[in-house]
Each structure stands twice: as structure tokens, then as C-alpha cells.
C-alpha positions as CSV (number, residue, x, y, z in Angstrom):
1,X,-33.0,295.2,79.7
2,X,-33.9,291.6,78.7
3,X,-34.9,290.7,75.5
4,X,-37.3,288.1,75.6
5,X,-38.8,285.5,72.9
6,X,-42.0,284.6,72.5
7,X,-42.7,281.3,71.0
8,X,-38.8,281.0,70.5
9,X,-36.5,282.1,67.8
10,X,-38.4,281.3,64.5
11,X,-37.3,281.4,61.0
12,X,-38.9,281.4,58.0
13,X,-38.4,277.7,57.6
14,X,-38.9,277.0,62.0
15,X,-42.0,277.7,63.0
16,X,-42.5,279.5,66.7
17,X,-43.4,277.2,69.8
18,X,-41.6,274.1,68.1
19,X,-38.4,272.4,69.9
20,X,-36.6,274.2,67.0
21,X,-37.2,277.2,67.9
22,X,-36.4,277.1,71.4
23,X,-33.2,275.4,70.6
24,X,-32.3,278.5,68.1
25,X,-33.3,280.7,70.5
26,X,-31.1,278.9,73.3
27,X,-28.1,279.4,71.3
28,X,-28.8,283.0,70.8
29,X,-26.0,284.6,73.4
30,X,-29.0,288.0,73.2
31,X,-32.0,286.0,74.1
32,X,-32.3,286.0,77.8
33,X,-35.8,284.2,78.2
34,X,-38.9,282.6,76.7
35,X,-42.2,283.0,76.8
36,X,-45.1,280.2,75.5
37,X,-48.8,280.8,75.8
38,X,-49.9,277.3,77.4
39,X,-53.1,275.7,76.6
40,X,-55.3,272.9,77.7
41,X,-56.5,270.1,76.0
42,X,-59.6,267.8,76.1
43,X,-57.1,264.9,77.9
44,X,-56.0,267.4,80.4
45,X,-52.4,267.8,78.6
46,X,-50.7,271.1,78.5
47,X,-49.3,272.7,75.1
48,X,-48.1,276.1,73.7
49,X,-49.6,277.7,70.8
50,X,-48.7,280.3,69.0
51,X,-52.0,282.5,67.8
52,X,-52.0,281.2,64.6
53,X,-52.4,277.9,65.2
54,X,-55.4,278.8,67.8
55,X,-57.3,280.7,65.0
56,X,-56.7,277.3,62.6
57,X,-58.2,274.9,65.3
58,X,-60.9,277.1,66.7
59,X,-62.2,279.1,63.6
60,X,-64.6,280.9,66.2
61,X,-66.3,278.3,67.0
62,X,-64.3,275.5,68.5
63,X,-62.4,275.8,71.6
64,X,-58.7,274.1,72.2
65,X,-60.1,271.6,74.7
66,X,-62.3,270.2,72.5
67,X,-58.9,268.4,70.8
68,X,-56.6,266.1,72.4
69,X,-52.9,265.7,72.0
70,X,-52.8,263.4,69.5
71,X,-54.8,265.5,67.4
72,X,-52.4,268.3,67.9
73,X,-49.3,265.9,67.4
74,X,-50.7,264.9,64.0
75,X,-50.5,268.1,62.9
76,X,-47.5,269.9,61.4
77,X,-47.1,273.6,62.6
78,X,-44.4,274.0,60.4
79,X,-43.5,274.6,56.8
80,X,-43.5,272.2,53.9
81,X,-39.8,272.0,54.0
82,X,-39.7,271.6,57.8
83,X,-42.5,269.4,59.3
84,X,-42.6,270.4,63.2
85,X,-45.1,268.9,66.2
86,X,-46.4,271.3,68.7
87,X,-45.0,271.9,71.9
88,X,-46.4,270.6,75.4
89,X,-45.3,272.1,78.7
90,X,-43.4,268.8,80.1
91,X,-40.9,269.4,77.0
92,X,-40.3,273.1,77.7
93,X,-39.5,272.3,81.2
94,X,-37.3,269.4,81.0
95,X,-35.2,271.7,78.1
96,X,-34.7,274.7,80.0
97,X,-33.2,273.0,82.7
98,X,-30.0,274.1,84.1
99,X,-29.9,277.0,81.1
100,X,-30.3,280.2,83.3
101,X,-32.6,281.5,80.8
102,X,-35.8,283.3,82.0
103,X,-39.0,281.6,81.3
104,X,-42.6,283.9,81.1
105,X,-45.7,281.1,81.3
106,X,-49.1,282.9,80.2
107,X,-52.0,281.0,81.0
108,X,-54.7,280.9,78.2
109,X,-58.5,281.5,79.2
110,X,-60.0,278.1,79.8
111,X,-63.0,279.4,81.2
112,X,-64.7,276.6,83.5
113,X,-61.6,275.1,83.7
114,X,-59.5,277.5,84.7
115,X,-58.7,275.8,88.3
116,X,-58.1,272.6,86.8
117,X,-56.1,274.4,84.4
118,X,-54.1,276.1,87.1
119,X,-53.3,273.6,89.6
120,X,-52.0,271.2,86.9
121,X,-49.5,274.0,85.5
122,X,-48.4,274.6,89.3
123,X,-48.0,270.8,89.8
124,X,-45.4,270.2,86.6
125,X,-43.5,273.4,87.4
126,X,-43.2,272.9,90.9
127,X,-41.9,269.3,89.7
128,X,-39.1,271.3,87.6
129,X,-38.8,274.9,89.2
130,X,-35.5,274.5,91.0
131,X,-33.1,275.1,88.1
132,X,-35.9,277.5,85.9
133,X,-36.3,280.7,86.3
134,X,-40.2,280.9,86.1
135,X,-42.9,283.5,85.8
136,X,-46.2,282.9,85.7
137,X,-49.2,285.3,84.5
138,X,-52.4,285.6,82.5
139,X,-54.6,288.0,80.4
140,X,-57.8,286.1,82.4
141,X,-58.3,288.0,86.0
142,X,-59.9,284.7,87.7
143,X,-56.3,283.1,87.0
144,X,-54.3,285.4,88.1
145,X,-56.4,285.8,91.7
146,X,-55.5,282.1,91.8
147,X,-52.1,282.3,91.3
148,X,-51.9,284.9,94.0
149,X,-54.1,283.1,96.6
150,X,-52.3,279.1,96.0
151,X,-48.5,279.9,95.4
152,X,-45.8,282.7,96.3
153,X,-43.2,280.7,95.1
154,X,-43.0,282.7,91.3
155,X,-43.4,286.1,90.4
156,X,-47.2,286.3,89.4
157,X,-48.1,288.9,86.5
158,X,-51.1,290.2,84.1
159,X,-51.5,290.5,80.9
160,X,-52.4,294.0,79.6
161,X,-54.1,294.6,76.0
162,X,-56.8,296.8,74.3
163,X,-59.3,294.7,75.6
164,X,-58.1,294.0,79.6
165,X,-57.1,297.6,79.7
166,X,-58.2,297.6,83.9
167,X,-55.1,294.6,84.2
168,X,-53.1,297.4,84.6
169,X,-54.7,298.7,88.1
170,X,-54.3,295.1,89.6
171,X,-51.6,294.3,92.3
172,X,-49.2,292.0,90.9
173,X,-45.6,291.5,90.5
174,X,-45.1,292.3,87.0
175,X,-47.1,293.8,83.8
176,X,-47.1,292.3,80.6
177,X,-48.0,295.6,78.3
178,X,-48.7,295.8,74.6
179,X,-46.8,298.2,73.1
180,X,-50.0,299.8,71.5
181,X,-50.6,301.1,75.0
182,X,-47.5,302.9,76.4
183,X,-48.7,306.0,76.1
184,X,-52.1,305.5,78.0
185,X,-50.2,304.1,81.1
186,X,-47.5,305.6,83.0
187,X,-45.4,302.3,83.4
188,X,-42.8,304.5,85.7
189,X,-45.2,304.3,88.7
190,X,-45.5,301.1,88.5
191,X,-40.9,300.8,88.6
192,X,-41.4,303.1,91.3
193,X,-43.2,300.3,93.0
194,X,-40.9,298.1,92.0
195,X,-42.9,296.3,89.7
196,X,-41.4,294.3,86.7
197,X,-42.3,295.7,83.1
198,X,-42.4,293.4,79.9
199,X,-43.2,295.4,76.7
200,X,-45.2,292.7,74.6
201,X,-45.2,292.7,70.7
202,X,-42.1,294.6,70.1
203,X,-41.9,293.4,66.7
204,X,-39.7,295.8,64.7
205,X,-36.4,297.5,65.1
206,X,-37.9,301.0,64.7
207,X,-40.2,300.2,67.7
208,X,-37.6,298.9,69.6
209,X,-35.6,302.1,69.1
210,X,-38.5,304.3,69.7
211,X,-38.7,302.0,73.2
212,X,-35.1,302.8,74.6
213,X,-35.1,306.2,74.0
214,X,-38.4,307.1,76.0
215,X,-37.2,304.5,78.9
216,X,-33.7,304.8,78.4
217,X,-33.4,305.8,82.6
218,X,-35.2,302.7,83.4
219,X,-34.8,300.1,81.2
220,X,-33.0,297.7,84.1
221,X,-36.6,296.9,85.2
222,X,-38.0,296.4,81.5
223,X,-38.4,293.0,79.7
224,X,-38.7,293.5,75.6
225,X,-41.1,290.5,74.1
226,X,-40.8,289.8,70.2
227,X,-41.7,287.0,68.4
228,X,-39.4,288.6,65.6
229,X,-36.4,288.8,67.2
230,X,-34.9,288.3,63.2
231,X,-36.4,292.0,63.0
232,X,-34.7,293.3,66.0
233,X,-31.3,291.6,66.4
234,X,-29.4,293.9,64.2
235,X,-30.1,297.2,67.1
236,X,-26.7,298.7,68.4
237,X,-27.9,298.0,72.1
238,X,-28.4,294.3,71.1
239,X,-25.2,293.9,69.2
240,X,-23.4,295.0,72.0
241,X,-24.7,292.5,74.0
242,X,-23.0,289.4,71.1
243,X,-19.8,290.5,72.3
């Protein structure tokens, strides 16, 4: 089992995808990787988001790209009592040098862009990769074919929700599942194939429990995502793992 982070380890007062975070969350002895949702923006910079902060900029109409950095550096994601800048994908890299943590990439929809988008997340982590241990995968199909067909250097996964269901009958390396759909797929077959499974959204202790004691037998080939690890962190198979 591995017990992943998305966004970091927020707090009330630290908001996810902030250097804050990650820095709690790195000091965590129970968090064994990351995982940030990158963006693009209108100057060809990469960031993480958390959905929130999508939802604020966008509003259904807009789209992330349409912003640049400096628009997104002006703004504080995090709390009145703790003003925090947003992420970009240089930082996360140079910060998880060296820290043997695992770090999961997804690759937001940039529609036409989605090449450009690509090749410039390949380029920075193939600048840092050598001491990171990276994963790379996407909700978006067209991304994922291109991760496939231009690099074999990282594992290469898919994103799997209510509405990319069919991501589950693509061949990749790993599956990243919502946990609102475990008991549509059978995510043995896919172990049997050796294929990686990360349980996204495991956001309460009950679920987690709920988690271990269908996939107890297998649970050395499952990741567990939460972006509330707070809510977790008190389980007996995670409290085992402070000592």
C-alpha cells in the first residue's frame, strides 16, 4: 500500500498545491507520494491547480490558458491568515529532488494544445527525472496515446471517472480509479496483469477501511489518493506505518 497526496498535505490554514503543503506533506513519515493536476497557461508556463481554484478562474466559460502566470501569482489560493501563490511544475520538481517520494503528474485537457502541452511537461521532467520517482497519466485519451507513442521512460497511466468510464479498457501501465467505481470494475484483472492500481478520492477514514478489507490480498499493487489525508491518518494500518 501507498498512501498518496493529492495537492499535498493541506490544513485548514494551508491550502493544497501550495509549497506548504508539499513541505507538510514531505515531513509526513506516512505519505509516500504526490500527486498535482498540471495546467497550462496562456505563456506556455506549467502550474498545478487544485479544482477549486479551476472553477474560480473559469466559471464555465473561461479556460486556464486564457491567464498567464502572473495573473495566477497575484492571486492568493490560501486563507486570510495564510496568503499562498500557486504552484508551477519547475518548483515541484526542483523540491522533490533527492526525497524518494513518489510523484503522480496528471495532465489536464488542453484540448488544441494538448501536444504542445505534452512535449513541454516531458522536456522539464526529463531535465529532473533522475532522482524523482515520476508517473505520468491523464483523464484526456489523445494524451495518454502520446505519452505512450514519445516516451517509455515513466510509467504512463489513465484517469478513470463517471464520465471516462471506457479509460478503464485502455492498455496502460496503471489506473487511476475513483472510488465511486470499484464495484463496476474488477481492478484484480487488471493486478493479474500486473497493472498498478491508485484508488482516487479516498477522502474518509470509513472509506479507507471499507478499501482494505475488500483488497486486503492485494493491496501491495494498490496506491490510496486523498486530498484529506487529516481524515485518514488516524487508521491502525497507517499508524503502524509512524513507527
Amino acid at each position: 500500500m501507498k498512501i498518496i497526496a493529492n495537492g499535498g498535505a493541506s490544513t485548514k490554514n494551508v491550502a493544497s498545491n501550495t509549497i506548504d503543503a508539499i513541505y507538510l506533506g514531505l515531513n509526513a513519515p506516512y505519505i509516500d507520494g504526490f500527486k498535482f493536476k498540471l495546467y497550462l497557461t496562456k505563456d506556455n508556463e506549467i502550474i498545478t491547480l487544485s479544482d477549486d481554484i479551476v472553477n474560480l478562474f473559469t466559471k464555465g466559460i473561461n479556460e486556464i490558458d486564457d491567464y498567464t502566470l502572473k495573473d495566477f501569482l497575484f492571486f492568493n489560493v490560501g486563507s486570510r491568515v495564510q496568503k499562498q501563490q500557486i504552484v508551477t511544475l519547475r518548483q515541484i520538481l526542483y523540491i522533490f529532488q533527492n526525497k524518494g517520494k513518489y510523484l503522480i503528474l496528471e495532465l489536464a485537457d488542453q484540448k488544441e494544445n494538448n501536444a504542445l502541452f505534452t512535449d513541454l511537461v516531458l522536456n522539464m521532467v526529463r531535465s529532473y527525472s533522475n532522482n524523482i520517482n515520476i508517473y505520468l497519466e491523464s483523464e484526456n485519451v489523445e494524451i495518454v496515446e502520446y505519452l505512450k507513442s514519445t516516451d517509455n521512460s515513466y510509467p504512463i497511466g489513465i484517469r478513470v471517472t463517471e464520465n471516462s468510464r471506457d479509460n478503464w479498457y485502455i492498455d496502460v501501465d496503471f489506473y487511476d480509479i475513483n472510488t465511486t467505481l470499484l464495484d463496476d470494475f474488477n481492478i484484480r484483472d487488471k493486478v493479474k496483469e500486473n497493472k498498478l492500481i491508485m484508488i482516487d478520492e479516498v477522502n474518509r477514514m470509513e472509506v479507507f477501511d471499507l478499501i482494505y478489507a475488500e483488497y486486503q490480498d492485494i493491496f501491495n499493487y494498490i496506491y490510496i489518493i486523498t486530498s484529506q489525508i487529516a481524515n485518514i491518518n488516524d487508521n491502525e494500518q497507517i499508524q503502524t506505518r509512524r513507527e
